[in-house]
C-alpha positions as CSV (number, residue, x, y, z in Angstrom):
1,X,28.5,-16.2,-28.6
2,X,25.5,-14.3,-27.3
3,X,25.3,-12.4,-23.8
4,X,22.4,-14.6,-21.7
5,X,21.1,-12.2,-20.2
6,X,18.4,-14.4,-18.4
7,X,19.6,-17.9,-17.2
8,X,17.4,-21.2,-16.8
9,X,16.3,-19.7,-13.5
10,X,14.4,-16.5,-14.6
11,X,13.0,-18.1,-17.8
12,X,11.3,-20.7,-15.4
13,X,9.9,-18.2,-13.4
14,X,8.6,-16.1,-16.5
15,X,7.1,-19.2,-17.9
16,X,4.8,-20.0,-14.9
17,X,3.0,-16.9,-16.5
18,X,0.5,-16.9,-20.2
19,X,0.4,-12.7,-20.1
20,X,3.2,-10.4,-18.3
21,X,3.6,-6.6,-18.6
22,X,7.3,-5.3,-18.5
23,X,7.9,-2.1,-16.5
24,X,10.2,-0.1,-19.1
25,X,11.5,3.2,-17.4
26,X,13.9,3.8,-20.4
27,X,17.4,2.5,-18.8
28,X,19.6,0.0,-19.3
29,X,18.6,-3.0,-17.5
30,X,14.8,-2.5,-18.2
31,X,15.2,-1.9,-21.9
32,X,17.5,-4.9,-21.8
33,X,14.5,-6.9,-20.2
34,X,12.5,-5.4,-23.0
35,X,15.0,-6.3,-25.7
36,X,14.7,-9.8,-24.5
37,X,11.7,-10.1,-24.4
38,X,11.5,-9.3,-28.1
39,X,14.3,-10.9,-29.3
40,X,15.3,-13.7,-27.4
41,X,12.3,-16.1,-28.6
42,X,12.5,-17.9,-24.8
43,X,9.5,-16.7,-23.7
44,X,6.1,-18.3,-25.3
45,X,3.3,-16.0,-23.7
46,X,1.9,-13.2,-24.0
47,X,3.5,-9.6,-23.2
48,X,3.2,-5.8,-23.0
49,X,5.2,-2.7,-22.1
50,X,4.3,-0.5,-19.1
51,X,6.1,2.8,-18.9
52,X,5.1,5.3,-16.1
53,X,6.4,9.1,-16.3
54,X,6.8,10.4,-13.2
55,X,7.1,14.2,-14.7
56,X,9.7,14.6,-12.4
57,X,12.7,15.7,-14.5
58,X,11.3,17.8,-17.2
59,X,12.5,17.2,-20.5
60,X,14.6,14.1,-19.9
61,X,11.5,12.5,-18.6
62,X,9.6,12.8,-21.7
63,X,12.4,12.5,-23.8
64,X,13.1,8.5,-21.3
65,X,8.9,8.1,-22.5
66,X,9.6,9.2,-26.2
67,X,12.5,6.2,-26.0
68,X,10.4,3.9,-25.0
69,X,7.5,4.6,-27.4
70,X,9.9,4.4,-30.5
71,X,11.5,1.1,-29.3
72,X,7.9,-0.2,-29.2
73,X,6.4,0.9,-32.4
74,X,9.8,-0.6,-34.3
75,X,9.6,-3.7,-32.8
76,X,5.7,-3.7,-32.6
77,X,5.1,-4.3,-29.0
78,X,2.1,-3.2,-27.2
79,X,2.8,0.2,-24.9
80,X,0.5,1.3,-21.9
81,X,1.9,4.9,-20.6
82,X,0.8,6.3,-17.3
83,X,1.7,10.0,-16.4
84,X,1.8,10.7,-13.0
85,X,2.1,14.2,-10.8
86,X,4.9,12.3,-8.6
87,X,6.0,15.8,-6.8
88,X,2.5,17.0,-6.3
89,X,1.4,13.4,-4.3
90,X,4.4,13.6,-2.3
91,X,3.9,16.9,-1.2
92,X,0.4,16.2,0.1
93,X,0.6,13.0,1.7
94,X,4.3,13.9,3.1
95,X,6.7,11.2,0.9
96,X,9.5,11.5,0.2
97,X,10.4,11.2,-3.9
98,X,11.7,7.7,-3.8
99,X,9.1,6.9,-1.9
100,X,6.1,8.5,-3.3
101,X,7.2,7.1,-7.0
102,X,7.4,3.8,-5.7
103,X,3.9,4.0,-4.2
104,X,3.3,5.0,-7.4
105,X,4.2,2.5,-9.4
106,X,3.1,-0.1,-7.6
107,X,-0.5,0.9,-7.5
108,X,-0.3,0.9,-10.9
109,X,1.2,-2.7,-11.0
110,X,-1.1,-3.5,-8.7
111,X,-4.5,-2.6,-10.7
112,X,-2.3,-4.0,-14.1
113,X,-3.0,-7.5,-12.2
114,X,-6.1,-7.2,-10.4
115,X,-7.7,-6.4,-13.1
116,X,-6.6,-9.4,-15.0
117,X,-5.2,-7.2,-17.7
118,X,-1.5,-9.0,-16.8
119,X,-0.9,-12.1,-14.4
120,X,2.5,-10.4,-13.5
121,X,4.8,-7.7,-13.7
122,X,8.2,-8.2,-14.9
123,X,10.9,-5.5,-13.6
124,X,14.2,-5.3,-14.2
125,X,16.2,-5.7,-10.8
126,X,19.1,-7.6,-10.5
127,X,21.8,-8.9,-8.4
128,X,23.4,-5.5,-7.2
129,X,19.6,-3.9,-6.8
130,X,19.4,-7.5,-4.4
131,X,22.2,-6.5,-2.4
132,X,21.4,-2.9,-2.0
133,X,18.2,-3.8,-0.7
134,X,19.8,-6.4,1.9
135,X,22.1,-3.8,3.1
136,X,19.5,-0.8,3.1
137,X,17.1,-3.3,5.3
138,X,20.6,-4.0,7.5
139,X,20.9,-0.3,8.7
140,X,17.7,0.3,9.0
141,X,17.1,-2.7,11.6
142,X,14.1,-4.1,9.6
143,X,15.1,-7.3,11.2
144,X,14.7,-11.0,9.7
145,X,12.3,-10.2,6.8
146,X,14.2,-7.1,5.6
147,X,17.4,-9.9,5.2
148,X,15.2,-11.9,2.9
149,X,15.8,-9.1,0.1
150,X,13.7,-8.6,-3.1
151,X,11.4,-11.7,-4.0
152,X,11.9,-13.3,-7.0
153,X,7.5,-13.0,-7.2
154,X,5.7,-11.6,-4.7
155,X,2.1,-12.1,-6.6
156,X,2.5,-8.6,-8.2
157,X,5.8,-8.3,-9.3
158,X,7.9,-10.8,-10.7
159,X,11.8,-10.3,-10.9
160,X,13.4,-12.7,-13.6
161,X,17.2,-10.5,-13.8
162,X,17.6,-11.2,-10.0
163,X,20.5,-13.8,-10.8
164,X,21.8,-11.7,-13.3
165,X,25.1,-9.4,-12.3
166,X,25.0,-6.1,-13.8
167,X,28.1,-6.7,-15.7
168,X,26.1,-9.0,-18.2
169,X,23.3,-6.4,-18.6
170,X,25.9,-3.9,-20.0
171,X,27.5,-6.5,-22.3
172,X,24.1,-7.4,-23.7
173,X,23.3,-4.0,-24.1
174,X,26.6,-3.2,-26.1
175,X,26.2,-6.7,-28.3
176,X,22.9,-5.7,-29.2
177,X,23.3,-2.3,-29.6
178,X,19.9,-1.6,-27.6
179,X,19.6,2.5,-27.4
180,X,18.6,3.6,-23.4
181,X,18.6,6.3,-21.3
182,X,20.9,7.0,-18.1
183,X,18.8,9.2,-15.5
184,X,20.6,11.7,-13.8
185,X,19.1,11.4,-11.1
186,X,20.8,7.8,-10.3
187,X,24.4,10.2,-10.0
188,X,22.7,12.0,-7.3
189,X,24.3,10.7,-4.0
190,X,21.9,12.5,-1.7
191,X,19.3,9.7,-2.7
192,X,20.0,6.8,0.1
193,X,20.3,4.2,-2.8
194,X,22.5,6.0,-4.9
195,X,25.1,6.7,-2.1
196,X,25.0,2.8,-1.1
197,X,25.7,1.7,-4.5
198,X,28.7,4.7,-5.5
199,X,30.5,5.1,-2.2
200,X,29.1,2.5,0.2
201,X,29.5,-0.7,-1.3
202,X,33.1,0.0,-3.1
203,X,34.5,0.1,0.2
204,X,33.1,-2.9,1.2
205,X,34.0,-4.8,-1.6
206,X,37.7,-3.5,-1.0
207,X,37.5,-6.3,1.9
208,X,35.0,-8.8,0.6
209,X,35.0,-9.1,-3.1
210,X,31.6,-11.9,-2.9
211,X,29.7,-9.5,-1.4
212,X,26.7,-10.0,-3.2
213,X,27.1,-13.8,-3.4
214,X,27.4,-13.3,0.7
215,X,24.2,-11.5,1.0
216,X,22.2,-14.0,-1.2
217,X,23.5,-16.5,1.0
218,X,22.4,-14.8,3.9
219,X,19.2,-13.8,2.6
220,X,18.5,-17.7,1.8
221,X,18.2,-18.3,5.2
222,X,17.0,-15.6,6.2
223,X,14.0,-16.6,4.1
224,X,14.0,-19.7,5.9
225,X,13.7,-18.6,9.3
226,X,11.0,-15.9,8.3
227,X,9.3,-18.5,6.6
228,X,9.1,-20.9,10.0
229,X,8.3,-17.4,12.1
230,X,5.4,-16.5,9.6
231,X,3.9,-19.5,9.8
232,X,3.8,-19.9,13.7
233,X,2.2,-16.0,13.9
234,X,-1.3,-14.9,14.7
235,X,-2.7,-13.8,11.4
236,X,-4.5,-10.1,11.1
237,X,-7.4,-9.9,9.0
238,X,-8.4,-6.5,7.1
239,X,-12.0,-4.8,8.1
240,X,-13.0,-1.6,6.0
241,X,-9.6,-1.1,4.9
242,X,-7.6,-1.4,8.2
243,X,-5.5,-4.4,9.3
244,X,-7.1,-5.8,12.8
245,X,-4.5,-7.8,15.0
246,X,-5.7,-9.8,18.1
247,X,-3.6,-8.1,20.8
248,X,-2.8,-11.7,22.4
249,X,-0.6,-11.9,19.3
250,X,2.1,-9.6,20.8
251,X,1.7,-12.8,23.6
252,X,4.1,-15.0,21.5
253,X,8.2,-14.8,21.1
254,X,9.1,-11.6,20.0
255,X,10.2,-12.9,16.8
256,X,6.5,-14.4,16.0
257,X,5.3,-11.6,17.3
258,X,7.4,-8.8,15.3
259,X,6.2,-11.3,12.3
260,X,1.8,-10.8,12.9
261,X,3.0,-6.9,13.1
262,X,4.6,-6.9,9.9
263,X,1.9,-8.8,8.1
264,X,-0.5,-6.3,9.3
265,X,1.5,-3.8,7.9
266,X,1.5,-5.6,4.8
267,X,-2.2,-5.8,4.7
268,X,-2.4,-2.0,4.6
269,X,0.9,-1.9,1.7
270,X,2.9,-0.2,4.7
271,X,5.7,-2.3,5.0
272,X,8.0,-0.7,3.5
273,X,9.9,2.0,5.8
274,X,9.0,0.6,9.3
275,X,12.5,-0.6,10.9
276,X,13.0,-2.4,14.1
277,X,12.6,0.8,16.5
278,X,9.1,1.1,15.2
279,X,7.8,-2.9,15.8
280,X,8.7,-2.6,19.1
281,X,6.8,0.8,19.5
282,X,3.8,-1.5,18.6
283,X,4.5,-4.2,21.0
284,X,4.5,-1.7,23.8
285,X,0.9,-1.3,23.2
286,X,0.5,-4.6,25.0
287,X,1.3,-3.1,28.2
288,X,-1.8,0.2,27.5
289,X,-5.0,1.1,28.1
290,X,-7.8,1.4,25.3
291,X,-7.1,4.3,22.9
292,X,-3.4,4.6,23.2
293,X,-1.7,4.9,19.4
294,X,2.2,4.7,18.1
295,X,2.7,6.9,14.9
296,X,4.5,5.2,12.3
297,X,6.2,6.3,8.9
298,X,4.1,8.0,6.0
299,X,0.7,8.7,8.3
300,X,0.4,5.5,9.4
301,X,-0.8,4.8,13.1
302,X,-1.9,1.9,15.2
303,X,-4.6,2.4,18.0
304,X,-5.3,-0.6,20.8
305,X,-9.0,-0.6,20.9
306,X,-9.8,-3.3,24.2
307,X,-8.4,-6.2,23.2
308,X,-7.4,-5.3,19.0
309,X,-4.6,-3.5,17.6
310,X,-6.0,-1.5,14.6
311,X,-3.4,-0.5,11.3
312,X,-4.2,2.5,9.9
313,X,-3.1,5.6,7.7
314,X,-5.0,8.4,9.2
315,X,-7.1,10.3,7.2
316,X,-7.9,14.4,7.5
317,X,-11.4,14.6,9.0
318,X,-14.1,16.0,7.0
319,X,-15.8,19.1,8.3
320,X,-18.8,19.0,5.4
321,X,-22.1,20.1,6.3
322,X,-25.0,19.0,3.8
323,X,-28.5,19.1,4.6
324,X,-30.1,16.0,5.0
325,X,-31.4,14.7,1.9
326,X,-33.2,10.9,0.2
327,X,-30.8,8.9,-1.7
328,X,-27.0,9.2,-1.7
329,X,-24.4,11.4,0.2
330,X,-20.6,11.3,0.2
331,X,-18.9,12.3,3.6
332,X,-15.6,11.3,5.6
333,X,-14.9,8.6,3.3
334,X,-18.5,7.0,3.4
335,X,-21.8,7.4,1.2
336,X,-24.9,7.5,3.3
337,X,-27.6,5.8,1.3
338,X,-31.6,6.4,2.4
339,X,-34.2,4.8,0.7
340,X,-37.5,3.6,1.2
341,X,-36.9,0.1,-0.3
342,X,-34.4,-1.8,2.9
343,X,-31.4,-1.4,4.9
344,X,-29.3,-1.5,8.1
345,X,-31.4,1.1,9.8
346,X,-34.6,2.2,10.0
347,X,-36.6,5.1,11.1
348,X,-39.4,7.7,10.8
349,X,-38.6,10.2,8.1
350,X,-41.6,13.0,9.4
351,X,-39.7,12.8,12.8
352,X,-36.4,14.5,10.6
353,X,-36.3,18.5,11.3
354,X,-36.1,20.7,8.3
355,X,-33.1,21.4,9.7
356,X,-31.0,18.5,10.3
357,X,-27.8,18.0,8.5
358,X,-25.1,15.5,7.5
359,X,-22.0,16.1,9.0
360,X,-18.9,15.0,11.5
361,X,-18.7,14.8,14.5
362,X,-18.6,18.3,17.3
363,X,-17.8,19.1,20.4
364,X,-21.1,19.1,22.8
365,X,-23.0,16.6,20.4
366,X,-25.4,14.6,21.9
367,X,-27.2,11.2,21.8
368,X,-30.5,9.1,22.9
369,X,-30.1,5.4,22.3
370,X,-32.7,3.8,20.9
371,X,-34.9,3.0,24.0
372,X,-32.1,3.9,26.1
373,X,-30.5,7.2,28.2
374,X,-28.9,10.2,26.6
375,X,-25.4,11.1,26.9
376,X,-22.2,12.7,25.2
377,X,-21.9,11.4,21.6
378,X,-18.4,10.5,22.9
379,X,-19.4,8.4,25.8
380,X,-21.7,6.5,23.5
381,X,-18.8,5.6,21.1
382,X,-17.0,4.7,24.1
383,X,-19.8,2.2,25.4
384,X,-20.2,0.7,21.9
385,X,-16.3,0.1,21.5
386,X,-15.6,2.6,18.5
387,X,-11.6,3.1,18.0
388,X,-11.4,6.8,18.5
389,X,-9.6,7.3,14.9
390,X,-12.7,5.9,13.7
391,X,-15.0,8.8,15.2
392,X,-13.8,11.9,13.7
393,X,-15.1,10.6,9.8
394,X,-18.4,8.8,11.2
395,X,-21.5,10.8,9.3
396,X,-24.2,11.6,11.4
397,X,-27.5,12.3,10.9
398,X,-27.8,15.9,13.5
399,X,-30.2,18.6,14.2
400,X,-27.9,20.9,16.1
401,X,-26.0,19.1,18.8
402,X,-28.9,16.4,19.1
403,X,-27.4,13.7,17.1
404,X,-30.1,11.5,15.4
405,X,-28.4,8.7,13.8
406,X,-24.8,7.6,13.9
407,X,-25.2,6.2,10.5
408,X,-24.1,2.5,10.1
409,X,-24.5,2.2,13.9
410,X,-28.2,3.2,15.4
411,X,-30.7,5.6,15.2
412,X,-32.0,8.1,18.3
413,X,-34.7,7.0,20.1
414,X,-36.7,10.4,19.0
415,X,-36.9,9.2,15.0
416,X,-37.8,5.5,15.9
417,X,-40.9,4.1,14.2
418,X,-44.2,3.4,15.6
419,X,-47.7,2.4,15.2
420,X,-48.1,6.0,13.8
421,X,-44.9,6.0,11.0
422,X,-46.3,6.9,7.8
423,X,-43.0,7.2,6.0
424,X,-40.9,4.5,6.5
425,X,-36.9,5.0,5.0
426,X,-33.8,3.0,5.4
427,X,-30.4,3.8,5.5
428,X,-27.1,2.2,5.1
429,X,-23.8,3.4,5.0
430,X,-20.8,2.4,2.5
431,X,-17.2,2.6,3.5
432,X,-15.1,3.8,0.2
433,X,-11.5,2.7,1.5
């Protein structure tokens, strides 16, 4: 009798879907997901492989991307390979390898559905990946959503294996004689995972041999609860890339509370990583002035601003200086776009020195509102309600430390337009992330 790898379940799931790409790393439960996919006749859609090579183990990661390529052409299934500089983007955004590859992945995932080239995902976790990630969320203190384990879809990824124990994967695998690749890497108990699932979890199971039948159960209602909790929170909205939170949300129980933190986080794909020490960091903002900020994991930070709470990863400030110029400009994250045609602002372009620049903000820059006082470019920002980790990345129009337009905001009184303006121009300014 054939190994089922995927019961009735799973092949419900997979069947909500018409086109689903299969992440194929080259092991044995995703080229078993593969090799059902193929073979199995179950699923009527359409599908293709998705292999990413994260060039982190030399040889034996090209040799895991030469596995799956041969598996593909044989059986003739579509392949998409990504390569990816894993080491080199942890090292500059400060990741750790896990970490970094998953961000990875995911944004390629991500794009795969956005883009409409796949309505899903399909990876190959299963009932022991489940209860690793129940128990990693445990001693972290992620609280009631980290106990609600993988999701079977969470509108990327979709997880049809998840009621599958491992034990059936390596029986298919053996019936079918389906070729794959152990990484080395998953020997190495230094990784977190690795350690949980070799030394960890044996000992448990010494004492409770349903341990992972346990931890589904308590994961269902977890799932409940966070369910009910979710739905009685304040919901954040995003705004040019950060996740704004009414600071009355911290207001409710700290459960609904901890919930319209997390989905902020969730907004800005920082969920991951933040345990229970680091939501209540953010609820303490409730009780500070404009301008305070808690650092979270991986560069992220939230800032009260009055009466907001504003999620963020914090970006290096640009120091560019490039002379002013007609048309388009890229600084801080933004492209300054001047035209004669429309936009946000307007002003007199004859009243522009010869020597005014584009550039961040500086220390002793000042400002004249239009038809208003002059004072510190920082006091102004101040006055208007700017979050301070907004300022440093703001392109200004400046001559010197006279600022003349805070682009995307208002123009100096000194290039205003008049009866005399002979040339007219516009500017606007475009947020890229």
């Amino acid at each position: 009798m054939r190994e089922k790898l995927i019961g009735e379940e799973g092949v419900k799931l997979l069947s909500s879907f018409n086109k689903i790409a299969i992440a194929v790393s080259g092991g044995r439960d995703s080229m078993a997901l593969l090799d059902w996919f193929v073979s199995s006749g179950e699923y009527r859609g359409e599908f293709f492989a998705v292999h990413v090579n994260h060039n982190l183990r030399g040889e034996n990661s090209d040799a895991d991307c030469a596995l799956v390529e041969q598996y593909c052409k044989e059986h003739g299934v579509e392949l998409s390979v990504y390569s990816e500089d894993v080491k080199g983007y942890c090292e500059e955004n400060g990741y750790g390898t896990e970490q970094g590859a998953r961000l990875i992945r995911r944004r390629i995932f991500n794009e795969l559905v956005n883009s409409g080239k796949a309505q899903r995902v399909a990876t190959a976790h299963h009932m022991q990946d489940f209860s690793e990630s129940v128990l990693m969320h445990v001693f972290r203190g992620s609280g009631i959503d980290g106990l609600c384990g993988i999701k079977e879809d969470d509108g990327i990824l979709i997880r049809p294996l998840l009621h599958t124990d491992r034990a059936v994967i390596e029986r298919y695998i053996a019936e079918r004689g389906v070729k794959y690749r152990d990484d080395e890497s998953n020997a190495d108990e230094n990784y977190t995972r690795n350690y949980l699932r070799k030394t960890v979890i044996p000992l448990i199971k010494k004492c409770y041999l349903n341990l992972d039948g346990s931890l589904a159960a308590i994961a269902r209602q977890a799932a409940y609860a966070s369910s009910y909790i979710r739905g009685e929170s304040d919901a954040p909205y995003l705004e040019d890339g950060e996740a704004v939170l009414d600071v009355s949300a911290l207001d409710q129980p700290s459960a609904v509370a901890s919930s319209s933190i997390f989905r902020a986080l969730e907004l800005i794909g920082a969920r991951v990583d933040c345990e229970g020490t680091h939501i209540e960091a953010v609820k303490s903002l409730k009780y500070k002035k404009t301008g305070a900020r808690v650092c979270l994991p991986h560069f992220v930070e939230v800032e009260r601003n009055r009466d907001k709470l504003y999620f963020y990863r914090k970006e290096t400030k640009d120091n560019a200086v490039i002379p002013f110029r007609e048309g388009e400009t890229a600084i801080g994250g933004y492209v300054v776009r001047t035209d004669a045609e429309s936009g946000r602002l307007c002003f007199d372009l004859d009243k522009i020195p010869e020597n005014a620049v584009i550039r961040t903000r500086r220390e002793g820059d000042r400002f004249k509102r239009f038809k208003g006082g002059e004072k510190s470019l920082g006091d102004y920002l101040t006055d208007i309600g700017c979050p301070r980790h907004k300022r440093d990345n703001i392109p200004l129009v400046a001559a010197g430390n006279e600022v003349l337009i805070v682009c995307g905001v208002e123009i100096s009184d000194s290039v205003k337009t008049d009866g005399n303006t002979i040339n007219k121009r516009y500017l606007d300014t475009i947020r890229l992330k």
